[in-house]
C-alpha positions in Angstrom: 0.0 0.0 0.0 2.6 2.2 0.7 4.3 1.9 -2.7 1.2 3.1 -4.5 1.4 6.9 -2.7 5.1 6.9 -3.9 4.4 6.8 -7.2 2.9 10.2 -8.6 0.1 9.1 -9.9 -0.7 7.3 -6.4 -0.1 10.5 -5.0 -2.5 12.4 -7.3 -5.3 10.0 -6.4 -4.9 10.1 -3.0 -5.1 13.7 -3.2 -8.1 14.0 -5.5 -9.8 11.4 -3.2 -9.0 13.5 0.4 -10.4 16.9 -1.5 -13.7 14.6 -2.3 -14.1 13.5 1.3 -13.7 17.1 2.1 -15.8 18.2 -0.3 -18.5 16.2 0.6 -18.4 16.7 4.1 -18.9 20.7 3.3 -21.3 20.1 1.5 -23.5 18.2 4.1 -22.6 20.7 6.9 -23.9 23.4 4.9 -27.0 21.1 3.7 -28.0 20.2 7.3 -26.0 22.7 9.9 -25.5 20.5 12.8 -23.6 22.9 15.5 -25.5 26.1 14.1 -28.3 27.7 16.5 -31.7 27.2 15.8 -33.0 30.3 18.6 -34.1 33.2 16.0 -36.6 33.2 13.6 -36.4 35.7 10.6 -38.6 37.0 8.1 -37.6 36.2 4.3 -39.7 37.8 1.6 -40.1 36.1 -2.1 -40.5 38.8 -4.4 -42.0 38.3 -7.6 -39.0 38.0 -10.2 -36.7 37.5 -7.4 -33.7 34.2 -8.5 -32.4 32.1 -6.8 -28.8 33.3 -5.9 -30.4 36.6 -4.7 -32.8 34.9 -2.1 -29.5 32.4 -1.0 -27.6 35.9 -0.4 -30.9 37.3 1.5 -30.7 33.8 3.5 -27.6 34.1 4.0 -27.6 37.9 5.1 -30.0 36.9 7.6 -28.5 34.0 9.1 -30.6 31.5 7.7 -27.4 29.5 6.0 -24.2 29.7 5.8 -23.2 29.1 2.3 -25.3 31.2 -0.9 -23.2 28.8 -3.1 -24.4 25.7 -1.2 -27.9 26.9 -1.0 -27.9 27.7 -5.2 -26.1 24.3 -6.1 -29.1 22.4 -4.1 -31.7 24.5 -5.4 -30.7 23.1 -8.9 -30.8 19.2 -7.5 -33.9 19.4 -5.8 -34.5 23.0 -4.3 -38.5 24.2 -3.5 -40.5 26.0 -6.2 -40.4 30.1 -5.3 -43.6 31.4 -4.5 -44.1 34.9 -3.7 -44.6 35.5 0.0 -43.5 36.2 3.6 -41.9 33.2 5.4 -41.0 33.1 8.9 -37.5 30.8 8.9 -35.2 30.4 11.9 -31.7 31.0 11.2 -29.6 27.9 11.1 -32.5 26.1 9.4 -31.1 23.2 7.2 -31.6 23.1 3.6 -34.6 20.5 3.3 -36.0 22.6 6.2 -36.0 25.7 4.0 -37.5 24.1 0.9 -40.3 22.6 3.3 -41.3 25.8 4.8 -41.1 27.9 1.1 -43.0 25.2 -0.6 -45.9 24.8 2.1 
């Protein structure tokens, strides 16, 4: 095993697969925040028009998440439908959380 990460191209994967696991582990930490506080709730308005990346950088102004980039990259997965309104969210909410609350 430990002639395969002297090579370089054992190196390279080894790498490529540590910056995955990292990656990954972002990605869920900003999809479900775990050690954020759930204690204040905030008031997000959908305006008509409005996209996507400008209500993740509202959410994110407000606390709600951590990451805009996060929030946008879900959105495009499996993200809620936009409806024009006034939501109550509490900051720290996770992402499934948020798509619950904007599509009820």
């Amino acid at each position: 095993m430990l002639s395969f990460l002297t090579r370089p191209l054992g190196r390279l994967l080894a790498t490529v697969a540590v910056l995955v696991i990292l990656a990954v582990g972002w990605f869920a930490l900003q999809v479900d925040p775990i050690f954020s506080g759930h204690n204040k709730v905030v008031g997000v308005e959908i305006i008509s028009g409005e996209s996507v990346a400008t209500l993740a950088n509202d959410l994110r102004a407000q606390g709600v998440i951590a990451s805009p980039w996060a929030y946008r990259l879900y959105s495009i997965v499996g993200g809620p439908t936009l409806s024009v309104g006034l939501y109550q969210i509490a900051q720290g909410s996770s992402f499934g959380h948020i798509s619950s609350v904007f599509g009820g």
